[in-house]
N, C-alpha and C positions, 0 to 999 in steps of 0.2 A: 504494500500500500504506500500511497504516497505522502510525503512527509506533508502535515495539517499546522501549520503556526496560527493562533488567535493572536494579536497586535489587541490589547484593548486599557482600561482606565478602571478602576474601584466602582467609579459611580455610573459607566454605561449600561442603560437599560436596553439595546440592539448588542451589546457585550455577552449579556447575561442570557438573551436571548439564543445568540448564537453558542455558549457552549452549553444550551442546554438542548438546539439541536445535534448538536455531535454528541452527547451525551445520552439520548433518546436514539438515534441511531448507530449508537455504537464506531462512533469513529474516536479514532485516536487524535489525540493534536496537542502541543506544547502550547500551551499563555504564555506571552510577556508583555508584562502591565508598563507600558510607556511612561509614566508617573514615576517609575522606579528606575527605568531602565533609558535615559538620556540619550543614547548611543544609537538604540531600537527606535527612539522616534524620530529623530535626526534619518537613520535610515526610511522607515515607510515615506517620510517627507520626498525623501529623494526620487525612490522608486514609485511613488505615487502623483505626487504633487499635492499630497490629501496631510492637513494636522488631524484630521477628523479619524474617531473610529466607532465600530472595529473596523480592522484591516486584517484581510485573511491570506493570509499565503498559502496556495495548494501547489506542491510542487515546482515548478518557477512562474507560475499564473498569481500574480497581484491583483485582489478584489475589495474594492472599498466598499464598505456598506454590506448589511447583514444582506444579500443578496441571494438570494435561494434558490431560485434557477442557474445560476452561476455558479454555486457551492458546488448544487447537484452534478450541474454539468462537468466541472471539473472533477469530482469525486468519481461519474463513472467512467471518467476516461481513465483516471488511474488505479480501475476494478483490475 
């Protein structure tokens, strides 16, 4: 399976949303709470253009926004 990064914040409610779709479907994925991690938002800034999250990394696919057909879609190309 392909590697899942959540990019998200303490207080995002599409944060909590999203690991609680990976969570209902059984996907795997690292957090890194950007609040903490300086380096991490500095990076999605880059690769994104976006301060906003979540930011979800599927594999080398950058997706802003709890985006669910987009999740999906990447998730089952790396079935």
């Amino acid at each position: 399976m392909t590697k899942v990064i959540l990019f998200s914040t303490t207080s995002c409610s599409w944060c909590r949303r999203a690991k609680k779709y990976f969570k209902e479907n059984r996907v795997s994925f690292n957090e890194v709470n950007i609040e903490r991690d300086a380096s991490a938002a500095r990076t999605i800034q880059k690769k994104t253009g976006q301060t906003g999250v979540p930011v979800i990394k599927i594999g080398s696919k950058w997706i802003v926004g709890f985006d669910k057909p987009a999740i999906e879609r990447e998730l089952s190309r790396s079935a």
